[in-house]
C-alpha positions as CSV (number, residue, x, y, z in Angstrom):
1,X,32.0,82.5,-33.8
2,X,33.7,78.7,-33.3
3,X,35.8,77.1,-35.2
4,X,34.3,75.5,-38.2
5,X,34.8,72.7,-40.1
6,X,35.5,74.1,-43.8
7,X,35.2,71.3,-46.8
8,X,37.2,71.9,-49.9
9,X,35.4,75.1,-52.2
10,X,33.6,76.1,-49.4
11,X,33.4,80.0,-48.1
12,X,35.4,80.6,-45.2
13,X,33.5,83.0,-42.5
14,X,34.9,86.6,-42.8
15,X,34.1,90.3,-42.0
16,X,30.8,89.8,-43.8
17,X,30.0,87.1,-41.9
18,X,30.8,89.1,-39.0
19,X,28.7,92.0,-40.0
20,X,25.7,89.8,-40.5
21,X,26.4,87.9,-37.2
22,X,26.5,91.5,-35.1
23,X,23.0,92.3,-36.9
24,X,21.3,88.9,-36.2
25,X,22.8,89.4,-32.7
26,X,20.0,92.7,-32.5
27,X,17.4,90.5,-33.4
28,X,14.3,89.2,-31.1
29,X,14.8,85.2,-31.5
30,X,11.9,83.0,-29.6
31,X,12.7,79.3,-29.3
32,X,11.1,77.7,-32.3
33,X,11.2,81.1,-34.6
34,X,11.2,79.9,-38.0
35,X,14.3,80.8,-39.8
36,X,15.8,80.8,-42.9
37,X,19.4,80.8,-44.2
38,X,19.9,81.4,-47.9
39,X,23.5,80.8,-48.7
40,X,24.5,79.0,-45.5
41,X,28.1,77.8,-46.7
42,X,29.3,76.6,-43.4
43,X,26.3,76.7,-41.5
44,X,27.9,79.8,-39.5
45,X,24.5,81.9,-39.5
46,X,22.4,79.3,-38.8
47,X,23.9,77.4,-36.5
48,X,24.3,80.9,-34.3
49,X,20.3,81.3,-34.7
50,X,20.1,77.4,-33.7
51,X,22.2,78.1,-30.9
52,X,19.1,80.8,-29.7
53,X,16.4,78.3,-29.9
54,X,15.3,79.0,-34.0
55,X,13.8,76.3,-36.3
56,X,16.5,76.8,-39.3
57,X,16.4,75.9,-42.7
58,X,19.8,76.5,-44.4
59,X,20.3,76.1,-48.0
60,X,22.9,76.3,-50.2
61,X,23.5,75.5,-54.3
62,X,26.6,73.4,-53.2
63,X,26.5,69.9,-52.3
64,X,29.9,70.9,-50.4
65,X,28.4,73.5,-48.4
66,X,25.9,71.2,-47.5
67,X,27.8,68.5,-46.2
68,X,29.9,71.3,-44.3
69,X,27.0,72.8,-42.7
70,X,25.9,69.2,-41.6
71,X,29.0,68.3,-40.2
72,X,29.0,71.5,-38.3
73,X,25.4,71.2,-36.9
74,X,26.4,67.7,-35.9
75,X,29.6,68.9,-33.7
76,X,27.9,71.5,-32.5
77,X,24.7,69.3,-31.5
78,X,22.3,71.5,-33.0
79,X,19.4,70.6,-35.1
80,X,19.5,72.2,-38.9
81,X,17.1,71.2,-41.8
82,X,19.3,71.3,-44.9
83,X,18.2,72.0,-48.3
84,X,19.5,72.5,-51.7
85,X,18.5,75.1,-53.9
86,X,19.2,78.8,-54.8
87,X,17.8,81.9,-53.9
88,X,15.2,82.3,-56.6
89,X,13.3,78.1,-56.4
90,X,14.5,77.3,-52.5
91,X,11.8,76.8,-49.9
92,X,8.4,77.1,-52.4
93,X,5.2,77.9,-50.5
94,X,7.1,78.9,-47.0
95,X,7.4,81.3,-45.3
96,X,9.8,82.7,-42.4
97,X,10.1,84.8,-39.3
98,X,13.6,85.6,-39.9
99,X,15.5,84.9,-43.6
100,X,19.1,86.0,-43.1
101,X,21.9,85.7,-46.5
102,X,25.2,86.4,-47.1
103,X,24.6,86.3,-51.0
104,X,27.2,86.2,-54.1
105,X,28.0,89.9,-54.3
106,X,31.4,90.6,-56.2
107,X,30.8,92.1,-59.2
108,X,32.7,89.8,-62.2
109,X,33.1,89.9,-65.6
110,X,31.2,86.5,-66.5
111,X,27.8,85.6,-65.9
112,X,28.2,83.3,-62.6
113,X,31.4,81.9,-60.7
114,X,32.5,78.2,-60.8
115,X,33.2,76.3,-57.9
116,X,34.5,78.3,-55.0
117,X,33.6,81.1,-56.9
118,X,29.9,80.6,-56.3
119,X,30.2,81.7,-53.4
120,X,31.3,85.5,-54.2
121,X,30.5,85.9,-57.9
122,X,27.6,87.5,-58.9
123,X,27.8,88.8,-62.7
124,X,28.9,92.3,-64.2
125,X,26.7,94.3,-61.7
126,X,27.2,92.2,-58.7
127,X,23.5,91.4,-58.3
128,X,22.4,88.3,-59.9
129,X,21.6,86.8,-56.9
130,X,20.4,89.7,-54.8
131,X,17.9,91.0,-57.2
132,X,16.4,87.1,-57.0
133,X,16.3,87.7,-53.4
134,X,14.6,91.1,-53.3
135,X,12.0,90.4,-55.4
136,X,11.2,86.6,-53.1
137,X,11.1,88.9,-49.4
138,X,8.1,89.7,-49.6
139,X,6.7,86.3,-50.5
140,X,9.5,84.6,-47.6
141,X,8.5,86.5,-44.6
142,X,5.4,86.3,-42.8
143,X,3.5,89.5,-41.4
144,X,6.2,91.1,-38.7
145,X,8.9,88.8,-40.4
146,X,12.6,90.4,-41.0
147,X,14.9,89.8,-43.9
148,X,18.9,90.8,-43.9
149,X,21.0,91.0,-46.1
150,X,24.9,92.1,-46.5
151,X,26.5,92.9,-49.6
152,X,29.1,95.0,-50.9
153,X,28.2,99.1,-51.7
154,X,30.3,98.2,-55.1
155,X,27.1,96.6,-56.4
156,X,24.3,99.3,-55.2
157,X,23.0,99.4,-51.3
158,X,20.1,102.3,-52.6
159,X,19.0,99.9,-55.6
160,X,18.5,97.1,-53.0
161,X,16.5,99.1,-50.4
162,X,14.4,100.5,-53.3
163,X,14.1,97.2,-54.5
164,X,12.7,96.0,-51.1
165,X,10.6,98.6,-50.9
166,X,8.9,98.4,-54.1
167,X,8.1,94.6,-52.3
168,X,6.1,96.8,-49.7
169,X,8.7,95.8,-46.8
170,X,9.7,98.6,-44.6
171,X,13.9,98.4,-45.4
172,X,17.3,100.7,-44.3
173,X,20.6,100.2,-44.2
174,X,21.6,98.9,-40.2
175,X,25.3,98.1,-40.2
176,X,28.3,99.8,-42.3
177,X,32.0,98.2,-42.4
178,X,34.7,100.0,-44.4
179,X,37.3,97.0,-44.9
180,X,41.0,96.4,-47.0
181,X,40.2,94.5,-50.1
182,X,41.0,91.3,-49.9
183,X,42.2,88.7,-52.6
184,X,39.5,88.8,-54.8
185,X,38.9,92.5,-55.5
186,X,42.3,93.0,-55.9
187,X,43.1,90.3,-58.9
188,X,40.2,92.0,-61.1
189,X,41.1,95.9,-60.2
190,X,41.7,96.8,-64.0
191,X,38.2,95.0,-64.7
192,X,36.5,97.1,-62.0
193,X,38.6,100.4,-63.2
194,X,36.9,100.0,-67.0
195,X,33.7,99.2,-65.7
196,X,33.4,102.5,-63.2
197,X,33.0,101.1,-60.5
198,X,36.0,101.8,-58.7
199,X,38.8,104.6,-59.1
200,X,42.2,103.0,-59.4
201,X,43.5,103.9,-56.6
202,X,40.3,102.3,-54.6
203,X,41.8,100.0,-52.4
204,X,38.4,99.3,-49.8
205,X,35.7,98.1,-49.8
206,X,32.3,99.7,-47.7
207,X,30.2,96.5,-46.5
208,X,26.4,97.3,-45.8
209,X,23.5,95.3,-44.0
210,X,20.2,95.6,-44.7
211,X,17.2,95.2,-42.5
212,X,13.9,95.1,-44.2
213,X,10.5,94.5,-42.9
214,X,7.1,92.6,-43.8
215,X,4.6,95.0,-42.2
């Protein structure tokens, strides 16, 4: 992945990033593919599927992001239509060959994160965002179309294939990571020790992608 330009508040590409990147690496990209990038943050993602020849839309809540990803797209010469919105009112009345996120996933103890914390909170189970997502696949892909997703196990890998399915798509877990907790995790341990979600002497955290399917 090349070096990025990174705006003030904006998320920096890391092992999640990654882990999405390997599993959009394992998927058939034509030139002018329609993609779609919720969450885009730098532009990482979608600038790779640009790179292959993709049509991508990349959104993001963040004015910041935005302006990142745009710089990025313009140093890398690469074409990216930019929108702003979230994951439950972006693109209405479209639909996508390929939707790849890198959602708001860490499980906090208020409703949604402020500034840079958009980017990684996602209220007391970890899934505001990802349950907006799951229940929009089916109506974002087109027939044969492919959603993925990565997120943290902490807030529920089965609840977001079942989730998927219940959508009709065809979806499984494709990529595991078992990673050090970083920064984050760490300064709300006792929060995550009262709510159950981890033991205290967790100290990693299991990453997941999910493929899922329009049949």
């Amino acid at each position: 992945m090349k070096t990025l330009a990174l705006l003030p508040g904006v998320y920096r590409p890391r092992a999640d990033t990654r882990l999405l990147a390997d599993a959009l690496a394992d998927e058939p990209i034509a030139p002018g593919c329609d993609v779609l990038e919720v969450g885009t943050g730098s532009g990482a993602l979608a600038l790779l599927a640009a790179r292959r020849g993709a049509a991508v839309t990349a959104v993001d809540v963040s004015r910041q992001a935005l302006l990142t990803a745009r710089i990025n797209a313009w140093r890398s010469r690469l074409p990216l239509r930019l929108e702003r919105g979230d994951a439950g009112t972006c693109t209405p009345g479209r639909r996508f060959d390929l939707v790849i996120s890198n959602p708001p996933y860490v499980p906090a103890p208020h409703p949604r994160g402020r500034g840079a914390a958009l980017a990684w909170d996602a209220g007391p189970d970890g899934r505001s965002v990802l349950d907006r997502l799951c229940r929009r696949a089916a109506g974002l892909l087109r027939t044969g179309g492919v959603m993925l997703l990565v997120h943290s196990e902490l807030c529920g890998a089965a609840t977001t294939v079942a989730r998927l399915r219940d959508q009709g798509l065809r979806a499984r877990v494709v990529r595991r990571a078992d990673l050090p907790w970083g920064p984050v995790l760490t300064s709300r341990r006792d929060w995550l020790v009262q709510q159950g979600l981890v033991t205290p002497t967790t100290n990693r955290e299991k990453l997941v992608v999910i493929r899922a399917e329009q049949p």
